[in-house]
Short mmCIF file of the C-alpha atoms (twelve columns), coordinates in Angstrom:
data_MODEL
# 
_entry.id   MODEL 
# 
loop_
_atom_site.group_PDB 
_atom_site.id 
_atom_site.type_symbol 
_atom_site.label_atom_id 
_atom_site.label_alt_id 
_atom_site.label_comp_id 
_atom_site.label_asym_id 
_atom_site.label_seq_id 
_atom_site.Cartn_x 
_atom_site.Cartn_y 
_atom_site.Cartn_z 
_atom_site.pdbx_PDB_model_num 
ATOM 1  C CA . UNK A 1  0.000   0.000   0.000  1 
ATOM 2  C CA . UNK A 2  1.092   3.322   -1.006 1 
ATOM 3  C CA . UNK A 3  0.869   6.879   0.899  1 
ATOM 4  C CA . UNK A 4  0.874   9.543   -1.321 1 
ATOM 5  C CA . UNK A 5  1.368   13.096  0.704  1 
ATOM 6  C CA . UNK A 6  -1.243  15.345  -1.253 1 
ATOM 7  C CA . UNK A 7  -0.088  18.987  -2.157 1 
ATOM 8  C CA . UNK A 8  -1.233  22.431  -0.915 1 
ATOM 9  C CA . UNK A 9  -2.593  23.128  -4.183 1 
ATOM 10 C CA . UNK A 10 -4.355  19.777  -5.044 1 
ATOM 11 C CA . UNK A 11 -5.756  20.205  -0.835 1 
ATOM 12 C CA . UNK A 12 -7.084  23.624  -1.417 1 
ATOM 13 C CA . UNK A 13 -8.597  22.583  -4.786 1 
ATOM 14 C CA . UNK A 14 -10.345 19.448  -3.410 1 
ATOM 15 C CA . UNK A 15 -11.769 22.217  -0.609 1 
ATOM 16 C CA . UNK A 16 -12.831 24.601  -3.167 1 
ATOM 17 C CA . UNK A 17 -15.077 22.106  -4.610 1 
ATOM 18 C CA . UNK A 18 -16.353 21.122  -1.650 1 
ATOM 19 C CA . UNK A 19 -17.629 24.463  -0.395 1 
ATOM 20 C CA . UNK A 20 -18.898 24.980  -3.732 1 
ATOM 21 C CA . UNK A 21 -21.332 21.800  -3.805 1 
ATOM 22 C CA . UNK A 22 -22.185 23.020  0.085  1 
ATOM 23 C CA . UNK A 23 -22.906 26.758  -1.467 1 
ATOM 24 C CA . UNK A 24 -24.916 25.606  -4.208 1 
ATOM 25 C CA . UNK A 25 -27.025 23.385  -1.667 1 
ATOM 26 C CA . UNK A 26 -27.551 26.071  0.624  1 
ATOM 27 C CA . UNK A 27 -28.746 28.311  -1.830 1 
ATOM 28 C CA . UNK A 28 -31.430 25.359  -3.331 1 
ATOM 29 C CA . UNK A 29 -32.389 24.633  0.607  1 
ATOM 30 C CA . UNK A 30 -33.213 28.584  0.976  1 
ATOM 31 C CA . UNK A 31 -35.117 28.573  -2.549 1 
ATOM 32 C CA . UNK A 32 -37.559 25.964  -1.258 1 
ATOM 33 C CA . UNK A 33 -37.875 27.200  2.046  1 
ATOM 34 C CA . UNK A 34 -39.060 30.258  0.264  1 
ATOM 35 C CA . UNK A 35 -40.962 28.499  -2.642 1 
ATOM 36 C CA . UNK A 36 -42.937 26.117  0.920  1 
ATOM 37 C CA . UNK A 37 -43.834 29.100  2.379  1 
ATOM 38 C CA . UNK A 38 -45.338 31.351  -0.840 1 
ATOM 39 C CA . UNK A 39 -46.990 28.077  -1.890 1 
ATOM 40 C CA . UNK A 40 -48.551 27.412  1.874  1 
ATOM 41 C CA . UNK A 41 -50.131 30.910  1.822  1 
ATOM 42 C CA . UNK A 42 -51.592 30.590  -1.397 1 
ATOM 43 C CA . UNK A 43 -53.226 27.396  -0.734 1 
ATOM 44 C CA . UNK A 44 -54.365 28.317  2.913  1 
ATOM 45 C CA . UNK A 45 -55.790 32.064  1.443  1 
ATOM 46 C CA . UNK A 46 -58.216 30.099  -1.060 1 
ATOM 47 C CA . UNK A 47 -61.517 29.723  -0.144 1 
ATOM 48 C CA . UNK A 48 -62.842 26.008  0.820  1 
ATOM 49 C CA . UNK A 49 -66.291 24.391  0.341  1 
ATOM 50 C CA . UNK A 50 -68.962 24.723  3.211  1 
ATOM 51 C CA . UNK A 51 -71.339 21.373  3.468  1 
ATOM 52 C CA . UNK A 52 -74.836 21.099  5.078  1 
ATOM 53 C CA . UNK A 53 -74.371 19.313  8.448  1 
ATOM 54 C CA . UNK A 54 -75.384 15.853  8.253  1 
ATOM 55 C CA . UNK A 55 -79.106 14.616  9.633  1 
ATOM 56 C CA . UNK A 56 -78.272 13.452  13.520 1 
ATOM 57 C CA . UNK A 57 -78.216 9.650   13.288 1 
ATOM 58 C CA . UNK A 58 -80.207 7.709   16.075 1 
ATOM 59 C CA . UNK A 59 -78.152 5.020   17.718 1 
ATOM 60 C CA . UNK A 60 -80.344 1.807   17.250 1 
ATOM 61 C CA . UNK A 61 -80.651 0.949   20.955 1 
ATOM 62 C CA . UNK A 62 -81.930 -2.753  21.548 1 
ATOM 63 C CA . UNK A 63 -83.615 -3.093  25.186 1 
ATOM 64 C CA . UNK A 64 -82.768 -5.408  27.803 1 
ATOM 65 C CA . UNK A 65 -85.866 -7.453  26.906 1 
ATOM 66 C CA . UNK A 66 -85.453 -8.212  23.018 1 
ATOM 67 C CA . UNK A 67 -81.515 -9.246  24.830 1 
ATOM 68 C CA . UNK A 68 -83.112 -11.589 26.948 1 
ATOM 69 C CA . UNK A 69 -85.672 -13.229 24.835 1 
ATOM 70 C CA . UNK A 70 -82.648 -14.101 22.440 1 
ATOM 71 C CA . UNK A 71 -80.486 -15.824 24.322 1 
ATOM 72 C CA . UNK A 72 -80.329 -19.310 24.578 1 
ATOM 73 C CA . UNK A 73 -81.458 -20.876 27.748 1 
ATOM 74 C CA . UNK A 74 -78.662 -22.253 29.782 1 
ATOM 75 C CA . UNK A 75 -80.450 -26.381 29.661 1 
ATOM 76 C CA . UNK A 76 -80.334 -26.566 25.726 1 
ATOM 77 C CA . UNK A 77 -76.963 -24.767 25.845 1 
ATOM 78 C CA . UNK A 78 -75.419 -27.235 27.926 1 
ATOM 79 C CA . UNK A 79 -77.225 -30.556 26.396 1 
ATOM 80 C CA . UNK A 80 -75.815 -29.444 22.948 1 
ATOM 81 C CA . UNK A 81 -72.376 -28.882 24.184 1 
ATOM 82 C CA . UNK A 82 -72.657 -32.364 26.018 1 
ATOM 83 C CA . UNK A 83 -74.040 -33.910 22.399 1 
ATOM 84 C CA . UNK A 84 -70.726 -31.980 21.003 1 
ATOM 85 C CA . UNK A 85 -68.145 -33.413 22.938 1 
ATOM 86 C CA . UNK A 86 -69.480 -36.593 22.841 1 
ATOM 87 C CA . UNK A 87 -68.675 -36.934 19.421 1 
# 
């Protein structure tokens, strides 16, 4: 393996490119900041569609009673998990 010693010259140009890639992004990071912010404002200063509010919506509440009348009582429940595990 070799070690090369670099120059001044050849250092300082390598450098100069370097800050010049970091200007050139700097100046394209401030652009769009700008270009965000006039965009943002225009968008937020337009005017935006007003709906009608929706009809209220009655929750469909089932009483205790039409619960009750469903379920299955506990006997056949239990006679046909019996008949199930039997098989």
């Amino acid at each position: 393996m070799e070690i090369r010693r670099v120059d001044e010259e050849e250092d300082e140009r390598a450098g100069a490119g370097f800050l010049d890639e970091t200007a050139k992004w700097e100046k394209i990071t401030y652009a769009g900041i700008v270009t965000c912010t006039i965009l943002s404002i225009y968008n937020l200063s337009k005017g935006h569609p007003h709906h009608e509010d929706p009809p209220d919506i009655k929750p469909n509440v089932v009483s205790c009673t039409t619960l009750t009348k469903a379920l299955i009582p506990v006997e056949k429940f239990e006679k046909a998990m019996a008949n199930i595990l039997l098989y």
